[in-house]
C-alpha positions in Angstrom: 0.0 0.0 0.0 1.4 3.5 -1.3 1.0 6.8 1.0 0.9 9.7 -1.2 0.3 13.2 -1.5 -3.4 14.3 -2.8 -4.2 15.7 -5.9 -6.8 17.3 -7.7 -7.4 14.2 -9.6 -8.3 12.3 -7.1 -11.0 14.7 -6.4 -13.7 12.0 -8.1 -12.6 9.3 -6.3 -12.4 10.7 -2.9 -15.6 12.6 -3.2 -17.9 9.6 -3.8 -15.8 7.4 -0.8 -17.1 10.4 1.3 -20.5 10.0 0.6 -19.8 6.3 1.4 -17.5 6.5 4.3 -19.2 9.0 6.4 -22.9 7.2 6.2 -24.0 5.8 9.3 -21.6 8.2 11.3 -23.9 9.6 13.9 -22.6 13.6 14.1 -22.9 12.7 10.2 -26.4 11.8 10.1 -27.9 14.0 12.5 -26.4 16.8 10.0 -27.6 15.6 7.1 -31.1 13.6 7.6 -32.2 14.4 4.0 -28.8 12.5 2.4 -31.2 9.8 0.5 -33.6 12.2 -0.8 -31.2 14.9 -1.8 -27.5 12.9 -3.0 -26.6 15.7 -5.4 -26.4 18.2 -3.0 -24.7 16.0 -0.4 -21.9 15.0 -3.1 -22.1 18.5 -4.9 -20.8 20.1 -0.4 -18.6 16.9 -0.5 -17.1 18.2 -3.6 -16.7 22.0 -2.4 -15.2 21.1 1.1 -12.6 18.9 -0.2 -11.8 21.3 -2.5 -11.2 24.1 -0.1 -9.4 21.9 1.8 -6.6 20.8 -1.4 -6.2 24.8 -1.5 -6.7 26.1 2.1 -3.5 27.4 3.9 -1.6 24.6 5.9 -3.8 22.0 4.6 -2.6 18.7 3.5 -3.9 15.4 1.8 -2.6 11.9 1.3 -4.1 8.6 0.0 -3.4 5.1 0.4 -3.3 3.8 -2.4 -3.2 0.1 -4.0 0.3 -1.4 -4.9 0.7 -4.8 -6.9 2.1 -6.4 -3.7 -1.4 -5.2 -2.1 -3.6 -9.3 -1.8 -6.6 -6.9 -3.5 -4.7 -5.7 -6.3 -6.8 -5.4 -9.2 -4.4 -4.9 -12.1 -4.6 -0.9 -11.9 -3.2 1.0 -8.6 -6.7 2.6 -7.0 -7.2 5.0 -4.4 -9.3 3.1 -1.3 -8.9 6.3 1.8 -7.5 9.4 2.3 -6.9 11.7 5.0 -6.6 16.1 4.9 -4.1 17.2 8.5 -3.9 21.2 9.3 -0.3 22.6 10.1 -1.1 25.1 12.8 1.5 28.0 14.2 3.4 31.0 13.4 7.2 29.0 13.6 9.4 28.7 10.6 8.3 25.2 9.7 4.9 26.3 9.8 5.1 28.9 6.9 7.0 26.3 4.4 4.0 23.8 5.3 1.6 26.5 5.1 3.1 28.4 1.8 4.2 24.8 0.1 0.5 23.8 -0.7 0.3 20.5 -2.8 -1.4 22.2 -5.5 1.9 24.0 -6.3 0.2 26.6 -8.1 0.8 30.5 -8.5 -0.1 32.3 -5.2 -2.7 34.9 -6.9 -4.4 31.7 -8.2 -5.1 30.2 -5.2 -6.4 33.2 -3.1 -9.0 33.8 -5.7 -9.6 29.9 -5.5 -9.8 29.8 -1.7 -12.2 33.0 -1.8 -14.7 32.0 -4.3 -14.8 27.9 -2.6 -15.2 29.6 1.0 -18.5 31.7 -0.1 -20.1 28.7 -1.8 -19.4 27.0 1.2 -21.2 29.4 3.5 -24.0 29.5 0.7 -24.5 26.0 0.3 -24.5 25.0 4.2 -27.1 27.3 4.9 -29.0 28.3 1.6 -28.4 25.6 -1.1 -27.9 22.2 0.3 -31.1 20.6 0.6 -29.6 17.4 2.2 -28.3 19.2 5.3 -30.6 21.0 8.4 -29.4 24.1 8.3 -30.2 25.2 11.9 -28.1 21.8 13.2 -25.0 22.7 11.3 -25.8 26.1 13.1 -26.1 24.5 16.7 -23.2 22.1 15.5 -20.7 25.1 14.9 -21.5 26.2 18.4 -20.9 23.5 19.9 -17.1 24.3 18.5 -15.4 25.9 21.1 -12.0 24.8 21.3 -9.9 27.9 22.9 -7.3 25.1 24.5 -5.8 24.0 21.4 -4.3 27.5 21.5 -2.5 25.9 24.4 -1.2 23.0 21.7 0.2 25.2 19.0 2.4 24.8 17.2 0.4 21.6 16.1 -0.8 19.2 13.4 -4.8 18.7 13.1 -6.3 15.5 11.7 -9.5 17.2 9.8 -10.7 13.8 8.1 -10.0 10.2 7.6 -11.8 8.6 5.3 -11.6 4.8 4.2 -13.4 3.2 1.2 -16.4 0.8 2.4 -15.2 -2.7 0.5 -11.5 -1.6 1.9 -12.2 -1.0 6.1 -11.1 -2.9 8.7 -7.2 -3.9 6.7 -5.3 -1.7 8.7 -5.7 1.3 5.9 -7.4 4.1 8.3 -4.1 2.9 10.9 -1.7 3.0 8.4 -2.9 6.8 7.3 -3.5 7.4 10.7 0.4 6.7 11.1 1.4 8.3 8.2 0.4 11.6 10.0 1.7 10.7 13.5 5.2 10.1 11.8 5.0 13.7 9.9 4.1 15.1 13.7 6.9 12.9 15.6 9.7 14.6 13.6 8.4 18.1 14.5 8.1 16.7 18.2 4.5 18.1 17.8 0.9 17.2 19.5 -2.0 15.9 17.4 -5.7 17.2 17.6 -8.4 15.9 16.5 -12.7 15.3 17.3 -14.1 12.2 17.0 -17.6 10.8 17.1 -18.1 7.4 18.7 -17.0 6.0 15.3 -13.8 6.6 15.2 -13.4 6.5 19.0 -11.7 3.1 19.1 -9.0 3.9 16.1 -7.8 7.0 17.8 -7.5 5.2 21.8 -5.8 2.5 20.0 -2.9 4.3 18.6 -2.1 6.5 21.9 -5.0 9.7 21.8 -6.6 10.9 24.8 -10.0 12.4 25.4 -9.2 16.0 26.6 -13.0 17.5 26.1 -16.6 15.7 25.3 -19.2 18.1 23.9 -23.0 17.6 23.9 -23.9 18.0 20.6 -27.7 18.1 21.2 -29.6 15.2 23.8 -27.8 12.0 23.4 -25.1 13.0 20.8 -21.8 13.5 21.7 -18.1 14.8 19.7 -15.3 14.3 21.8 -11.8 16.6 21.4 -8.5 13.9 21.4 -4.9 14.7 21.5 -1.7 12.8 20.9 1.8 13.4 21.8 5.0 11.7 20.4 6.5 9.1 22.4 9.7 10.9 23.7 7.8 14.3 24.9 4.5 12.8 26.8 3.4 15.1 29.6 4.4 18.2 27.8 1.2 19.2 26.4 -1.0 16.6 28.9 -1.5 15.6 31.9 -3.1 12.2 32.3 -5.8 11.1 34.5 -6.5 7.4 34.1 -9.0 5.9 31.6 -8.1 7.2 28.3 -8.7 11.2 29.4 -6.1 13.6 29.9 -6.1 17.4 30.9 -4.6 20.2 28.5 -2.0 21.8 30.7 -1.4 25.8 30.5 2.1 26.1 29.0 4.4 28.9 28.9 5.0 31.0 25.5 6.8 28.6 23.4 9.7 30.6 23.3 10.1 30.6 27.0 10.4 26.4 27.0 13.7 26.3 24.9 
């Protein structure tokens, strides 16, 4: 299996393993309760989100991708997951990840790019998207108050992970999962993330810890997890016992060195 960088080409692909790989999540569903009736708006937001994401500032892809080792190997290498990670802060490694986007593309090019996908994004949560309910992506976006991971930066963010149906439960969501964690251990940097029950299990396996649980609305819940590398734990957390941790106030970054 092949970890790659993402490209606009794999837009089709990824966009329809979306619509696939996010059903039956249940943050997802309670989002978007019309997603049978309406799949052209759901995979026409899939399409603009991903997008903004291949452009937006610090944002990075990779897929896993078949090999002709790989036991499923078809005869043709195909894409079967993906995930999008956020470089966060203002140090020096920071500005090559967030000026080197994989797109490669002239500067001017991509802030028009970035300006023109963030309003249809705002147009088609909340105007356009008939498979959404508008007033729970509303009540959702409250419910995101994350002012601690200020305490985390510089950091990487895990903003999706995404594995194909007919591919899950191989080791593929671990093995991008890892791809990440490795591209965070050389920076000796923390990991954020939020999960729904879902993904829960994937993240406590490979070392994350719940810092914060939200209550999305009665009976639905999004929880905040953080990693740190091996050789720096109890810098950024402190634990307390059964897979939770607390996010400790830090002094400025410059002040630890």
């Amino acid at each position: 299996m092949l970890i790659r960088n993402l490209t606009r080409e794999d837009l089709p692909v990824i966009v329809g393993m979306t619509n696939a790989g996010f059903k039956g999540d249940e943050i997802f569903d309670w989002l978007y309760p019309y997603q049978d009736k309406f799949p052209e708006d759901l995979r026409r937001s899939h399409q603009l989100r991903l997008q903004a994401r291949l452009v937006g500032k610090g944002s990075h892809g990779f897929v896993a991708e078949t090999e002709a080792s790989d036991p499923d190997w078809t005869g043709r290498p195909e894409v079967v997951g993906y995930t999008f990670w956020l470089r966060t802060g203002q140090d020096e490694t920071a500005k090559v990840w967030q000026s080197g986007s994989l797109l490669n593309a002239l500067m001017l090019g991509i802030g028009i790019e970035r300006y023109l996908l963030s309003w249809e994004q705002s147009y088609e949560s909340y105007v356009y998207n008939r498979a959404c309910d508008s007033t729970r992506i509303m009540e959702y976006e409250k419910t995101r108050n994350y002012g601690f991971y200020s305490l985390l930066d510089p950091r990487w963010h895990l903003r999706a992970i995404v594995v194909s149906p007919q591919h899950q439960r191989r080791g593929i969501g671990q093995m991008l999962l890892g791809h990440g964690q490795e591209l965070a251990r050389r920076e000796n940097l923390p990991i954020t993330l939020e999960a729904s029950v879902k993904g829960r299990a994937l993240y406590a396996n490979s070392g994350f810890k719940v810092v914060d649980e939200t209550e999305i609305t009665e009976g639905l819940h999004c929880v905040s997890m953080v990693w740190e590398p091996e050789k720096s734990q109890g810098r950024w957390l402190e634990d307390v016992g059964n897979g939770k941790a607390n996010v400790m106030r830090r002094l400025h970054p410059a002040a630890e060195q």
